[in-house]
Every structure is written in C-alpha cells, then in structure tokens.
C-alpha positions, -999 to +999 in steps of 0.1 A: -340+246-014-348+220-037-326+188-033-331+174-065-324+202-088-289+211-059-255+214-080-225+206-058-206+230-086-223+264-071-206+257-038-176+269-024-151+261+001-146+284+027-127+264+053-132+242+087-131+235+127-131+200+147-169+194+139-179+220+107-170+226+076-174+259+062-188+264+026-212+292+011-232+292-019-223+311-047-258+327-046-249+344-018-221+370-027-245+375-060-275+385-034-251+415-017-238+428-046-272+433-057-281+446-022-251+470-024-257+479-063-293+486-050-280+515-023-258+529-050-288+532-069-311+548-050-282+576-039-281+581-077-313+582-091-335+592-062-320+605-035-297+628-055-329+642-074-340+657-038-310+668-028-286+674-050-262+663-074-232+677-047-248+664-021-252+632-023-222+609-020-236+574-035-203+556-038-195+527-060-192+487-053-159+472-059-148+439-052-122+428-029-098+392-022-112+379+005-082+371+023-075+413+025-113+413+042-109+387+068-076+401+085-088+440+078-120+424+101-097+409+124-079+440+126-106+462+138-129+442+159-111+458+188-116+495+176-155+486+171-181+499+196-190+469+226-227+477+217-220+469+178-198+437+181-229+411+180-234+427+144-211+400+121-192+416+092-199+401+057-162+386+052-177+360+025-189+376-007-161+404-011-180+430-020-181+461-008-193+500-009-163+528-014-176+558-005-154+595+002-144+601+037-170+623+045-154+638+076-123+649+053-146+655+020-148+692+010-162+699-025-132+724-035-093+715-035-079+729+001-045+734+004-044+694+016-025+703+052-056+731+064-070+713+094-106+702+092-136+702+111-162+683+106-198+684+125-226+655+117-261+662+125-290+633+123-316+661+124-348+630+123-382+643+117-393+677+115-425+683+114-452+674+132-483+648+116-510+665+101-527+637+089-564+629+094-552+588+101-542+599+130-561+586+157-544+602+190-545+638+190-511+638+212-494+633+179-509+666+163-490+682+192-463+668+201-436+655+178-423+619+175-388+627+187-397+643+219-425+616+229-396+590+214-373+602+244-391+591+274-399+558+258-356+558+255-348+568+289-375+545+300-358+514+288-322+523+300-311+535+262-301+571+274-296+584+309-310+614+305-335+631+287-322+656+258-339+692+254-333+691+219-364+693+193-358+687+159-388+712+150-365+740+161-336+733+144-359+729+109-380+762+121-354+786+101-356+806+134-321+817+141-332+815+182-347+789+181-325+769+159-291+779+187-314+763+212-321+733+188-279+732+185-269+736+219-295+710+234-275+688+210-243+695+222-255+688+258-267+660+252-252+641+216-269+609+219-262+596+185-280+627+172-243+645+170-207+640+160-178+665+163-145+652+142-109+671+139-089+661+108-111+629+107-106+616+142-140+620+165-133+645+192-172+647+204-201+632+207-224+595+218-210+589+255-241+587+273-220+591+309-209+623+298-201+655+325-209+680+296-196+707+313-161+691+313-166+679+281-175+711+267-140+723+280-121+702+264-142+705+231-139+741+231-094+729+239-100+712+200-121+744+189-098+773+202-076+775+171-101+773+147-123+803+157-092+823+176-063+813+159-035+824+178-014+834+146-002+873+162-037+888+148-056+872+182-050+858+211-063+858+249-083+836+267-115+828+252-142+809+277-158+779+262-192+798+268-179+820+235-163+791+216-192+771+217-211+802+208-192+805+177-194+769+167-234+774+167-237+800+150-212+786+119-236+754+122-263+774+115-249+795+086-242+765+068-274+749+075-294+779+063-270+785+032-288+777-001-274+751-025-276+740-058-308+731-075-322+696-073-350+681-092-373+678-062-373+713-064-394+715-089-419+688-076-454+704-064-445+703-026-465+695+003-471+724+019-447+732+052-474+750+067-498+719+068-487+708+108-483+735+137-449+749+134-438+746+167-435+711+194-454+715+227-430+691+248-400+719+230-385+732+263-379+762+241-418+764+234-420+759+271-401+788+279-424+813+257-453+806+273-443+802+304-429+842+296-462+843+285-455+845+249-474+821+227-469+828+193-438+809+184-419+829+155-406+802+121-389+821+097-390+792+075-360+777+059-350+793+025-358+767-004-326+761-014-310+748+024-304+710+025-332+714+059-356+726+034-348+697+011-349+670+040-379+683+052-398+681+021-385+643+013-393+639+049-429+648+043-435+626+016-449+601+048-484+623+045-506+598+058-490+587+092-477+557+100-513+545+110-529+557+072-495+541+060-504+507+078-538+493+060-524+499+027-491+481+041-516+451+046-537+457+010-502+454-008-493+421+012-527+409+002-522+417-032-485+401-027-498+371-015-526+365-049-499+382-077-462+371-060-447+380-095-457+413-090-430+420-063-407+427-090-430+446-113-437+467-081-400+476-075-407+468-039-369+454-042-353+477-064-344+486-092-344+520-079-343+538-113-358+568-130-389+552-132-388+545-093-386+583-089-409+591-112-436+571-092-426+593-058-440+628-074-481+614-075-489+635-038-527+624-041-536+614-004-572+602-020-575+565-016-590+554-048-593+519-033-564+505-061-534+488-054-515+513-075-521+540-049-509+518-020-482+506-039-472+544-042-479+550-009-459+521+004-427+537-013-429+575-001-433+564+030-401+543+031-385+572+009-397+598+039-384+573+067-347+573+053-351+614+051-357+613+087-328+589+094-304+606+070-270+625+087-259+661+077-223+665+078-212+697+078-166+702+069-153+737+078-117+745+065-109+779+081-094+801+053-075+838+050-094+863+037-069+866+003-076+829-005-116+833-003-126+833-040-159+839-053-166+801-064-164+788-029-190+790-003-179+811+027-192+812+065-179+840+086-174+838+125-163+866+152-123+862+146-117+837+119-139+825+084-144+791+073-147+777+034-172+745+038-191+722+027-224+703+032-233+668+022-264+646+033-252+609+039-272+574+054-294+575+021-300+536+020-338+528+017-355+516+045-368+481+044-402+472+028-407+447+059-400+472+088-431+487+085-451+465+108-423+474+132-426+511+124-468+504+131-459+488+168-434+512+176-454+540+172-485+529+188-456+519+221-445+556+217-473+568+218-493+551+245-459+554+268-461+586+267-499+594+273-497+572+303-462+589+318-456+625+311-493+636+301-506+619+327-484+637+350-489+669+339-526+665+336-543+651+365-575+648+352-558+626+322-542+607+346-569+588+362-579+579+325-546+560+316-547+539+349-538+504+329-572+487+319-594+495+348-626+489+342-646+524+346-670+522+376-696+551+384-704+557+414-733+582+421-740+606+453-767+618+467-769+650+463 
C-alpha cells in the first residue's frame, strides 16, 4: 500500500480490545461483493448454459446491517462442524449470497405440508483420462477417485476405504449404477447427504456402524415408500427400504431434462477413455466371475450425469498437459500484467466467457490464446467434478400426479421430484499448481501401495529411490 497517496476517509471503524483497534478498509467489502457478484455470474451465464436454466440455482447478493451478521455468527458457531470452526466467517463487508433452500426446493408448488426428502450426491469425476499428457499409465486405468482413497485413508481423513466408483454411477448401467449408490450409502464420506423436511438424517460420520445406521435410516424412510395410510402396512426390512431408495435415486438421475445450450456444443466423445475403473470392486467382481466385458448403457443426453459428465470432460488434456500451459500463461502474466483482466482470468464471467469454453482443439498451436483457453476449461471441468446433485422427492397420490410434473414410481408409493445441480463456484486460477502436486502424490501413493501389493514384480520397482544394482550368475 502506498503511504503517501493513504486517505484516512476510506477507513472505517470497526471497534477495539485492551491493545487493538479494529478498523477495515472500505476496499475490502467492495472486493467480496465483487467475489460474490462473480459466483452469481458464472451460475448465470455459464454454468446454467450446461445444465440448464431449472437447474441451476445461482442466487442473488444482498446486503445485510452488520450488527444482524455478527450475532447470527455468534449464534451458530456452536451448531458448526469442529473440523470447520478454524474457517472465520466474513462479518465485515455485509454482503452476502441468498440462495433457495435446496433441500426444501421443488420446482412445482406442493401442497406446502407434504413431507420432503431430499438426497445430495457429489458424484466427482467420471471418466477416466484419455489424454496422451499423461505420463503414468495407472491413470488410463484406474480413476482419480479410487486411487484418491488410499491416499485419504492413508493420512487419517477416512477410516475406511469406500467401494464406491463414480464411473459406475455415470455408466447408465442400472447394475452397476445400485452398486455405485449402495457403496455410497455404506460409506457417505462427504460424497452423500440424506435430509427429511430439511433437517440431515444421514450421511458424513466417518465412525459410523452402517448397519445400525441403515436401521434407523430406513425408521426416517418407512413412511415414504410404505406409507401406512390403510392401503399398506407390515413390516418392511431395511434390506427392501433401502432397495427402494436406490432405485428412486436412480430414476431421477437417469430422467432427461430440459434442454441446455451445451447441448448443442460439439461434445467430446464419451467413448474416448475405457468405460469401466479397474480398482471398481464391481469391475472386480466380473472378472473374478470371469466376465470381462463390463456392460455401459450410457446415460441418455438429456440426464443432469450426461450434462456433468460432458462439462466434466472439458479438462481433455490432464492435469499434467494442463500444467505447462499453467506456466506459459504465468509467463505471459508476468511480461503483459494488464492482460489479467483482458484474459477474464478473474471474471467477468459473461457471455463472452462461455463463448471461449466451446473451442475443443487439443492442438497446441504454441499461442497464448490456446493456453489461455485451456487454462479456463479446465477450471470450468474441476468445478463439474466438485459440483452436488440434489435430488427432493415429495411422495404424491396418484389423482394429484398431473402431466406437467415429473413423476418417479417405487414398489408401494410414487414420488413428484425434482433435480437441481448446486457448488457451481469456479475453482481458483491459483489452485492449479496444487491440483499438479496433488496428482502426482495420488498417483505415486498409489503405485507404491496397492499396485505394488498386488503385483509383486511391480513391487520391487517402487522400493523408495534404490539405486538399481545387477548382479549377474553364472550360469
């Protein structure tokens, strides 16, 4: 900051202790409002262009007295998770993001006292690399989620390993994709969310006895998918209720929506990387059955999986083709700094942003245009893998189901519902050096500690930096 040109006018009072004083510049709440306007943005004029116009929740910034911030803070710090508390709250600008309550939100008026259930997937990346970057051929075979979970369980993160593969769940595969669903519900991680009338009922306790919690899920679930209302009644195991619950999941994940603009875009064909995930314990299964041809029915267009999928695979270089033109634009950055802005590195994310995402050439003409391009579908494709599905079921009697509104059936009862893709906020410019580390960690973890162990012939080529010795026999 430059002390001559400082105005004491731009700062603000915010209030004191024994030794500080507490005052913030009025740059500040300026900077998040543009942050927050930014998010907004891209929901609007990106985002929604993949998915959807009823899909995509983008919200609005509003401004709030600060006073009604700091206690609503003070209020809640209890309720927030231990692991989340070292994350401050911005109490100083007053600005904020109003957005639906998704876990209510249903895109047709209910009668307003039907309960509501409300299921949120984070599906992450489904498909497997196919670039040529790619200098490990681990990566061709086995996806990042499933190497990702050893390197988790490894640090303490999760207790257990989950069996769920996200390649399953986008196969289309009906089988394959109840395997996908289940291996969730074993084991949620933060992967999966179960909510009743907007309060969470399942999902992220890493100490969980899923068998017992599975009960008492399956208590919440009963009179949803057996309502007890004289048509049915009895004693339904949880086996069954859970049953049902996957198979609605899936109905409504495989249901087509309405057109988006992506749709249109020349896509990258699904069919470029192997369908299936070698570390899949449902792939595991097949060929251990002796089976290895791995049936994917392939989503229908219109399904929001279809749509994620395709934004997902917008990153078709890799994270290591991504990296060097990472380091080409930084160059550049560092000769032309005014052309941060030009470049929309930092927003706005507008028409002409999206317009920029829809050049799929993966031929590196050696410009700075290309990895400027480059740079931003792969931080578009990062937030697709990121994003959460959340799925609201209403259940509904058959005289109120109308044409206009979407309708899932299960064994005993049928459900009006809605989907909506939310966590749309661009990933940062400056984590992809992070992103480049991360992998390569990933990666080299597991090469070293599950291949290793199932091949022992690899495993004598991982010991850490030996130096390789010959040593020849007479014969």
């Amino acid at each position: 900051m430059d002390a001559e040109k400082m105005d004491e006018n731009e700062w603000k009072y915010h209030g004191e202790g024994n030794k500080s004083l507490v005052v913030s510049h009025s740059q500040a709440p300026e900077e998040i409002l543009r942050h927050l306007q930014n998010i907004v943005d891209f929901g609007k004029h990106v985002m929604k262009q993949f998915f959807g116009e009823k899909y995509v929740h983008y919200g609005e910034v509003v401004q709030l007295p600060l006073d009604f911030v700091k206690q609503l803070c003070l209020k809640i710090q209890s309720e927030r998770p231990e692991s989340r508390c070292d994350k401050d709250l911005d109490t100083l600008s007053g600005y904020a993001m109003c957005l639906p309550n998704l876990t209510r939100l249903q895109t047709y008026h209910f009668v307003e006292h039907r309960p509501i259930l409300c299921v949120e997937i984070k599906p992450k990346c489904g498909f497997i690399p196919f670039s040529s970057h790619v200098s490990q051929e681990i990566k061709h075979k086995v996806c990042r989620y499933c190497m990702h979970q050893h390197l988790k369980v490894a640090n303490g993160k999760w207790k257990r390993l989950s069996k769920y593969c996200p390649l399953d769940l986008f196969s289309g595969n009906k089988q394959r994709m109840h395997f996908a669903l289940k291996s969730l519900l074993q084991e949620a991680q933060n992967n999966l969310k179960i909510f009743k009338n907007g309060e969470l009922i399942y999902g992220c306790k890493d100490d969980q006895d899923s068998l017992s919690d599975w009960n008492e899920l399956a208590r919440h679930l009963k009179p949803f998918f057996f309502p007890a209302n004289g048509m049915v009644n009895g004693p339904y195991c949880t086996r069954t209720i859970i049953k049902e619950l996957i198979h609605v999941i899936t109905m409504t994940l495989l249901s087509s929506t309405d057109a988006c603009r992506a749709g249109n875009m020349k896509t990258v064909p699904i069919s470029r990387g192997r369908s299936y995930c070698e570390a899949s314990a449902f792939s595991k299964e097949l060929v251990r059955n002796g089976k290895n041809k791995m049936e994917s029915s392939g989503l229908p267009r219109g399904c929001l999986l279809y749509k994620t999928l395709q934004a997902q695979m917008l990153d078709m270089l890799d994270i290591e083709g991504l990296y060097p033109l990472y380091n080409r634009v930084e160059q550049y950055l560092e000769e032309f700094p005014e052309e941060r802005s030009t470049s929309q590195i930092d927003g706005p994310y507008n028409e002409a942003f999206y317009e920029k995402l829809l050049d799929l050439s993966t031929e590196d003409d050696g410009t700075e245009a290309f990895a400027f391009t480059k740079v931003q579908q792969y931080r578009v494709a990062m937030t697709a893998k990121d994003c959460s599905i959340m799925i609201s079921l209403s259940p509904c009697l058959q005289d109120e189901c109308s044409a206009q509104r979407p309708v899932v059936l299960a064994s005993k009862s049928r459900f009006t519902f809605s989907v909506s893709v939310l966590d749309l906020d661009l990933k940062p410019y400056e984590s992809i050096p992070h992103q480049y580390k991360l992998d390569g960690k990933i990666v080299n973890y597991y090469l070293k500690n599950v291949q290793a162990k199932d091949d022992p012939m690899m495993s004598n080529l991982f010991k850490e930096n030996e130096d390789c010795t010959l040593v020849l026999h007479k014969v």
